[in-house]
C-alpha positions as CSV (number, residue, x, y, z in Angstrom):
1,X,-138.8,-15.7,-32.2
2,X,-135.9,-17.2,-30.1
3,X,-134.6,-13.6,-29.4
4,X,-138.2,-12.3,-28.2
5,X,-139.0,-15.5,-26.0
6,X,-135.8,-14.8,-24.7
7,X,-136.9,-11.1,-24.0
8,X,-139.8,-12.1,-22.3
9,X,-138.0,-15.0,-20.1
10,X,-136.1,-12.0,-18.7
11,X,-138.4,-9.7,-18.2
12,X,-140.9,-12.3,-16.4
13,X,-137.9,-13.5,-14.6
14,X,-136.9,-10.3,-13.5
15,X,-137.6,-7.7,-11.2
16,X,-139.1,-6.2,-14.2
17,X,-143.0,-7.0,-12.4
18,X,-141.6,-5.0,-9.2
19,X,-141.4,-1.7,-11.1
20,X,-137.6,-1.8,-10.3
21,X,-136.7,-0.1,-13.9
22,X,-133.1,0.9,-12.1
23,X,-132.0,-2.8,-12.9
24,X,-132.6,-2.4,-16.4
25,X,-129.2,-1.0,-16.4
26,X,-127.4,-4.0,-15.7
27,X,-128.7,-5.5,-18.6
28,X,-125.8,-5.0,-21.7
29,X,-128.1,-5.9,-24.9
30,X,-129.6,-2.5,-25.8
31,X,-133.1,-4.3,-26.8
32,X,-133.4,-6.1,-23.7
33,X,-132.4,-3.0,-21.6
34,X,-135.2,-1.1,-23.4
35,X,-137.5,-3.4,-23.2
36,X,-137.0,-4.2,-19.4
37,X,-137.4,0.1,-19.0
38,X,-140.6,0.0,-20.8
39,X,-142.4,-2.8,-19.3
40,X,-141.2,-2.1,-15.4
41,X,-142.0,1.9,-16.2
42,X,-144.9,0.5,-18.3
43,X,-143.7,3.9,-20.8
44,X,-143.9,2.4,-24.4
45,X,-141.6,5.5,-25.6
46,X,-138.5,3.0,-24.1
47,X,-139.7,1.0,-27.0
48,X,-138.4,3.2,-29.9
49,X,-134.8,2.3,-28.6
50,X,-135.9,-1.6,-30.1
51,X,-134.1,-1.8,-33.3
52,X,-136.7,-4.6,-34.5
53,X,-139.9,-3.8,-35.4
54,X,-141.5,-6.9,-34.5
55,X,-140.4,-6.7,-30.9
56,X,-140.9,-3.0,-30.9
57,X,-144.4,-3.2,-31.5
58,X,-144.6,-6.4,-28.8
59,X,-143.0,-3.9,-26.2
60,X,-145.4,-1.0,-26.9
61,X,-148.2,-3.5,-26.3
62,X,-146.9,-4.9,-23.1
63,X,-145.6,-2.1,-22.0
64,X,-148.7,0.7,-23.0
65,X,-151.3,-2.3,-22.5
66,X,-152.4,-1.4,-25.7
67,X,-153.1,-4.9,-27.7
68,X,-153.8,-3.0,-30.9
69,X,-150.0,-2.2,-31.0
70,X,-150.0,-6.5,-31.7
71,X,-151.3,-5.8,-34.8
72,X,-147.8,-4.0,-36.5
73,X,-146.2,-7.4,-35.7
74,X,-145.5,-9.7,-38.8
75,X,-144.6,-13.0,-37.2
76,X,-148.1,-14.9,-36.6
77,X,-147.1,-16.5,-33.6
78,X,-145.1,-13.6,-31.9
79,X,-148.9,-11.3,-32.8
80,X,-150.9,-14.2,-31.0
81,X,-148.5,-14.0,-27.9
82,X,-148.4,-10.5,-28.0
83,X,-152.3,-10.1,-27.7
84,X,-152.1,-13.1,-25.0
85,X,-150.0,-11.2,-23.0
86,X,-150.9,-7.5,-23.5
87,X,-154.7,-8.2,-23.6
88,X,-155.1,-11.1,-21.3
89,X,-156.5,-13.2,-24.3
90,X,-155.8,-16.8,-23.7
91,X,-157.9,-17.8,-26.2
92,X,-155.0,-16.1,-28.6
93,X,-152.0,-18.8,-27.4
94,X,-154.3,-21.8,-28.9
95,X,-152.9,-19.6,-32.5
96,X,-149.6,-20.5,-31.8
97,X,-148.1,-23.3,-34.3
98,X,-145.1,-24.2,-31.6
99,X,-146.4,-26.3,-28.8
100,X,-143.4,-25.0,-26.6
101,X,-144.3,-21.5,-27.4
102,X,-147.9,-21.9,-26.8
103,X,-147.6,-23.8,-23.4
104,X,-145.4,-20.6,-22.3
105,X,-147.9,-18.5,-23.6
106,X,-150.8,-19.8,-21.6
107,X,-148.8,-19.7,-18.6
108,X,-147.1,-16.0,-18.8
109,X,-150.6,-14.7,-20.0
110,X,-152.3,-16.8,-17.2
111,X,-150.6,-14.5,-14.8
């Protein structure tokens, strides 16, 4: 969960919300690079280059804006952020069991 927070810090952080995929490049982890294709191209086919699954299927919902994809993902908390994020459900962050990781739920799905 660390790792995908992480992933998501990033791409929030980044340039990834200006569509500026060409900065992806700097990026060395391979998972983070993918992911930060995916989400600024909003192309889920970036995500098959995710070696987890877990954080594959989160990327193909972000990215595709597909919340069913939330469904493949095993971790109970990383499906309730991912259908927070990917289908603007706040209502899913309250599902969270981490108080850090449901406080930065509601505010990255607030957006």
């Amino acid at each position: 969960m660390k790792l995908l927070l992480g992933l998501l810090i990033a791409f929030l952080s980044s340039s990834a919300f200006a569509q500026n995929s060409s900065q992806c490049g700097f990026i060395t982890d391979s998972n983070q690079q993918a992911l930060c294709r995916a989400i600024a191209d909003q192309n889920p086919s970036q995500c098959g280059f995710i070696s987890d699954s877990d954080q594959q299927a989160m990327c193909r919902a972000i990215a595709g804006r597909q919340s069913s994809q939330c469904g493949f993902i095993n971790n109970s908390n990383q499906q309730a952020m991912c259908r927070a994020i990917a289908g603007g459900d706040l209502n899913q962050c309250g599902f969270i069991q981490n108080g850090n990781q449901s406080a930065f739920c509601r505010g990255v799905s607030g957006k």
